[in-house]
C-alpha positions as a Markdown table, in Angstrom:
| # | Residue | x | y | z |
|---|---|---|---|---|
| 1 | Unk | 1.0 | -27.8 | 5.4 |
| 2 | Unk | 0.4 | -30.9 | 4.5 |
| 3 | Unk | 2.2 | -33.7 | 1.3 |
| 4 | Unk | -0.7 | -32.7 | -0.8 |
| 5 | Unk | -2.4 | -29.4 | -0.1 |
| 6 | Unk | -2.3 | -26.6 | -3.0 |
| 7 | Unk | -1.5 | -23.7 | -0.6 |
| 8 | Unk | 2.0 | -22.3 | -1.2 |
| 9 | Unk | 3.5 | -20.1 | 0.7 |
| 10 | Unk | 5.1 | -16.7 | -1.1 |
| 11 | Unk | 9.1 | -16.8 | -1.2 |
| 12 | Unk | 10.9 | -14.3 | 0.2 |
| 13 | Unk | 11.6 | -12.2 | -3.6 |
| 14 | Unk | 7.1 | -12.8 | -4.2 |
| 15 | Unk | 7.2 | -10.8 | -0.3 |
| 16 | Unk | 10.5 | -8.2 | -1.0 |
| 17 | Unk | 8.6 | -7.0 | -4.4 |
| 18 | Unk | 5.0 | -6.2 | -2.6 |
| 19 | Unk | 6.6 | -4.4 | 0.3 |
| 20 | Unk | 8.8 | -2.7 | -2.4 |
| 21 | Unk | 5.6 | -2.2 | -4.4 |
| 22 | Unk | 3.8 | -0.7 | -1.5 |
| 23 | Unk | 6.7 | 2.0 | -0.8 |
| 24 | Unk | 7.3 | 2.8 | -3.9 |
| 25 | Unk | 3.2 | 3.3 | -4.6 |
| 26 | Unk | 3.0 | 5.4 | -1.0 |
| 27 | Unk | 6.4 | 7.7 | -2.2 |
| 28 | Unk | 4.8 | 8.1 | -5.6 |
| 29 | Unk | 1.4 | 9.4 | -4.0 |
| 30 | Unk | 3.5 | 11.5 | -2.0 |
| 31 | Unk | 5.7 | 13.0 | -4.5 |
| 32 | Unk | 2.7 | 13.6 | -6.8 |
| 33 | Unk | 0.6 | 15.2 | -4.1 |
| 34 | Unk | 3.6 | 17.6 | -3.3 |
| 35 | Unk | 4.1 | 18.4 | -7.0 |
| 36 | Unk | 0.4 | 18.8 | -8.1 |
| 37 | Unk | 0.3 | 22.1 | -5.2 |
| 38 | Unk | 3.7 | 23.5 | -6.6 |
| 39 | Unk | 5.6 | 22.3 | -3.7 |
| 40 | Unk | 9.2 | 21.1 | -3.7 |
| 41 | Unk | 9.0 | 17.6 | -4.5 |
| 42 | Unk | 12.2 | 16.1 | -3.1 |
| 43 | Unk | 12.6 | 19.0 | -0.2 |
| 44 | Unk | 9.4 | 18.1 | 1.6 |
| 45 | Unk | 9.2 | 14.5 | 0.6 |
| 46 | Unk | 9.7 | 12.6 | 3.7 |
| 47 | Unk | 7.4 | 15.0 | 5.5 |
| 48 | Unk | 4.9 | 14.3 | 3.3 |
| 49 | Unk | 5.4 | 10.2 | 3.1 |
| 50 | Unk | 6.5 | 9.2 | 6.6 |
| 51 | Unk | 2.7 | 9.2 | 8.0 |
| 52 | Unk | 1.6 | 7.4 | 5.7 |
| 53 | Unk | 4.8 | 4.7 | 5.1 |
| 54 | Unk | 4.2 | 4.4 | 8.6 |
| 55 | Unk | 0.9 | 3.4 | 8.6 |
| 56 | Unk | 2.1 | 0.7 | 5.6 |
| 57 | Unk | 3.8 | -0.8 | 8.1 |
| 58 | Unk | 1.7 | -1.2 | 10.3 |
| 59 | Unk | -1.0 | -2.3 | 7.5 |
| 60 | Unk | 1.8 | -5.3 | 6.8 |
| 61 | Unk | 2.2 | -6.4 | 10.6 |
| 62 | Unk | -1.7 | -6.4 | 11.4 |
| 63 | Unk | -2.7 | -7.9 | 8.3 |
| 64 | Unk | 0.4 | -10.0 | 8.2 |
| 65 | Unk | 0.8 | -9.5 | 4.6 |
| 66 | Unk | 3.8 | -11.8 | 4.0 |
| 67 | Unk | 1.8 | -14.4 | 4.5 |
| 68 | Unk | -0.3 | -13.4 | 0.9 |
| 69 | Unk | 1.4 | -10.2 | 0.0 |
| 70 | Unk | -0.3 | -9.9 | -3.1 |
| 71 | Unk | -4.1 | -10.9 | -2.0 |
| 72 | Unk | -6.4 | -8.0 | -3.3 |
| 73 | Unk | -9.1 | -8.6 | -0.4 |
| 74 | Unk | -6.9 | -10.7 | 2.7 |
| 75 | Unk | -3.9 | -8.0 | 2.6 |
| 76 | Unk | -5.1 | -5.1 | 0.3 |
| 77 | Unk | -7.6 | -3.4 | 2.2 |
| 78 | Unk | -6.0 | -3.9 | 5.5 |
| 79 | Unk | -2.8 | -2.5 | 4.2 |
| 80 | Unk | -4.5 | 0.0 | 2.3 |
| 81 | Unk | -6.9 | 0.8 | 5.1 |
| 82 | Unk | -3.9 | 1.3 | 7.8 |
| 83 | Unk | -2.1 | 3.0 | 5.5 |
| 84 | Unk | -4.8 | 5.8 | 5.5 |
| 85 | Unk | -5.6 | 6.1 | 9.0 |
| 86 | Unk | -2.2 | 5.8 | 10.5 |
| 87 | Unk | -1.1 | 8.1 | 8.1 |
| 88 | Unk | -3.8 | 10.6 | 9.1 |
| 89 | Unk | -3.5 | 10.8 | 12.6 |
| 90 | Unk | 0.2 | 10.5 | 12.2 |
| 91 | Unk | -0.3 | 13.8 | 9.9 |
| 92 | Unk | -2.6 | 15.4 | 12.8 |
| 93 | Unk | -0.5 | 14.3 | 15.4 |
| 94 | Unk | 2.8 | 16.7 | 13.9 |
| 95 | Unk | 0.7 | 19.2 | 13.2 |
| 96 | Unk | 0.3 | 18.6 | 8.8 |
| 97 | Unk | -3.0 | 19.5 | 7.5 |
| 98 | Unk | -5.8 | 16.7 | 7.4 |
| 99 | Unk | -8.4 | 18.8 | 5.3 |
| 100 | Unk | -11.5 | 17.0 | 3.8 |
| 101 | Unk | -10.7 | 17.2 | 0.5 |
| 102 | Unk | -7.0 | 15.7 | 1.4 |
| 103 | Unk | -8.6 | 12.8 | 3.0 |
| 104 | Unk | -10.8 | 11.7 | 0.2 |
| 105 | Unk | -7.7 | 12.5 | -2.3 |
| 106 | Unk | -5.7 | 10.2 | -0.6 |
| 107 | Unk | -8.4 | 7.5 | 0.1 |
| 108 | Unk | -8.7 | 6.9 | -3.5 |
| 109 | Unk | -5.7 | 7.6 | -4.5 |
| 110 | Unk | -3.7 | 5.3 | -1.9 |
| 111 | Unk | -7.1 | 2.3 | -3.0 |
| 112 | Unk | -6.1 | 2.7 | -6.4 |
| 113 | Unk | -2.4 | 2.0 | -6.0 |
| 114 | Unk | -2.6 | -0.4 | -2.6 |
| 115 | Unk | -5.4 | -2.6 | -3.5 |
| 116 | Unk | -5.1 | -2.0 | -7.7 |
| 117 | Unk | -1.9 | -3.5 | -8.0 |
| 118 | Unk | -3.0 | -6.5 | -6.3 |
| 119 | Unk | -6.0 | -6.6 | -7.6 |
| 120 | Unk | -4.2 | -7.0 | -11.0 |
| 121 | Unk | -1.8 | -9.6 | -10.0 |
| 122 | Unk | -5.0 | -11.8 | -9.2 |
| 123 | Unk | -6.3 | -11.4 | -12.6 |
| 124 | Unk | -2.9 | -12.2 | -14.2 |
| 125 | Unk | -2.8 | -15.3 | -11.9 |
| 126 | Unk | -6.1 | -16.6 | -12.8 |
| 127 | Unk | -5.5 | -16.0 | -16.0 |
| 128 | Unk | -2.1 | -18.0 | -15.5 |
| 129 | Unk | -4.0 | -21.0 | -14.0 |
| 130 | Unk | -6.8 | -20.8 | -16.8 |
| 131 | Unk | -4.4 | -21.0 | -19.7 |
| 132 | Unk | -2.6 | -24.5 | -18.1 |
C-alpha cells in the first residue's frame, strides 16, 4: 500500500465480528431449521450446523475474506456459496438428508443471512461516506 492510496485494510475486531457474524448466522439457520420440524434444538444442533460451519470455513480461506470481510459481492457470495455446497456434501457424506426442498431452504436462507448482512453494511458505509 502505498503513502496515499484510499484502500484500508480491515483491523482485526472489523475481521473477529464478520467471522462471528457468519457463525452465529450459520448456528441460527441451524437452530431454526431443527426447531421449525419439532426437533430438539440444542440436542441435535451440532449435527445439524457442522456441514455447513465447515463449509464457512472454507468459504473464508478460498475467498480470503479477511481481506474484505464485509464485501457483499468479493467475499459474500464465495462465503455464502461454500458454505452451501460444502455443507451439502458434508451432509451426504455422513449420511443427513439432502432433499430438494432442504437445498433450496437453505440456499436462500443461508443468501439471506451470508450475503444480507453484508450487503447492509455496504449501504450503511456509503451512506457513511455520503453524509461527510
Amino acid at each position: 500500500m502505498t503513502a496515499g492510496s484510499s484502500i484500508t485494510r480491515p483491523g482485526t475486531r472489523a475481521i473477529l465480528l464478520a467471522l462471528v457474524l457468519d457463525v452465529v448466522l450459520v448456528i441460527a439457520f441451524a437452530a431454526l431449521g431443527r426447531a421449525s420440524h419439532d426437533s430438539d434444538v440444542l440436542g441435535g444442533l451440532w449435527r445439524t450446523a457442522w456441514p455447513f460451519l465447515a463449509g464457512l470455513a472454507v468459504g473464508w480461506l478460498v475467498t480470503r475474506a479477511w481481506r474484505a470481510p464485509a464485501a457483499p459481492l468479493r467475499t459474500g457470495v464465495g462465503v455464502w456459496a461454500a458454505t452451501v455446497i460444502g455443507g451439502m456434501l458434508l451432509r451426504a457424506a455422513s449420511g443427513q438428508g439432502i432433499a430438494v426442498p432442504f437445498i433450496i431452504v437453505a440456499t436462500l436462507a443461508l443468501l439471506l443471512g451470508l450475503v444480507g448482512w453484508r450487503l447492509i453494511a455496504a449501504q450503511v458505509a456509503r451512506g457513511r461516506r455520503g453524509s461527510r
